[in-house]
N, C-alpha and C positions, 0 to 999 in steps of 0.2 A: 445584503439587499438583493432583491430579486425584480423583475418584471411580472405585471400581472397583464392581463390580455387585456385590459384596454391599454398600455406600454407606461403606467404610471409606478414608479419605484415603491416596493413594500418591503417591511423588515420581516423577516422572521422570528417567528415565536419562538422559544427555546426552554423558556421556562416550565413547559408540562413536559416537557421529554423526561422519559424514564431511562435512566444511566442504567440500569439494572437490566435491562434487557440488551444492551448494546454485547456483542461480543468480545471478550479479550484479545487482543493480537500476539502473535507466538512471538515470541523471540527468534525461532528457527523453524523453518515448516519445508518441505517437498517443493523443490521448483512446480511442480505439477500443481498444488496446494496453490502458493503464490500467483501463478498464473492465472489460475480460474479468480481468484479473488482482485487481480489486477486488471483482469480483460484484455491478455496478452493469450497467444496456445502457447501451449506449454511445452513444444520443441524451442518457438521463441525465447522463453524463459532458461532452459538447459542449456543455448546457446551460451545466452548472457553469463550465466554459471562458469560454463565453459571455459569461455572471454571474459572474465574476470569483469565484466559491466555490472553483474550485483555479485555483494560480499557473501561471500560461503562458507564454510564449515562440514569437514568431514566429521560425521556421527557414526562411526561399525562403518560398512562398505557404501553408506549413502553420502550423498554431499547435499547439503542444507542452504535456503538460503538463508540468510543472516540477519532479519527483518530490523536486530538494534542497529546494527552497522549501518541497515538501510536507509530507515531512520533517522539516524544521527545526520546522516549525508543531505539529505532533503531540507532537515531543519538547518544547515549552515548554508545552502547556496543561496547566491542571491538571484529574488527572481525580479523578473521585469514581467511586465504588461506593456 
């Protein structure tokens, strides 16, 4: 549910979205990657890598973040409003 500008509550439509165009999420992508697509900088991000704040994964000499890990983690906390 969203706000329309006169402040009365409207649903969103969802039915004509094209799933076909949505992008697939990596399983493992470039803290650099993750962070443009998180709207963190991506020093922020290598930090967290770093400091073990997101799950990683060495791939050859890169460290990955770990997007199922990541994932997995978001969907079991609980959230409050």
């Amino acid at each position: 549910m969203t706000l329309n500008s006169a402040g009365m509550t409207q649903t969103m439509e969802t039915e004509n979205l094209d799933q076909t165009q949505a992008a697939p999420l990596a399983d493992v992508e470039l803290p650099e990657v993750w962070a443009a697509r998180n709207g963190v900088t991506p020093d922020m991000a290598r930090n967290w890598v770093k400091k073990a704040v997101l799950p990683s994964v060495k791939v050859g000499k890169r460290r990955m973040v770990n997007c199922v890990l990541w994932r997995q983690h978001l969907a079991e906390m609980e959230w409050v409003s």
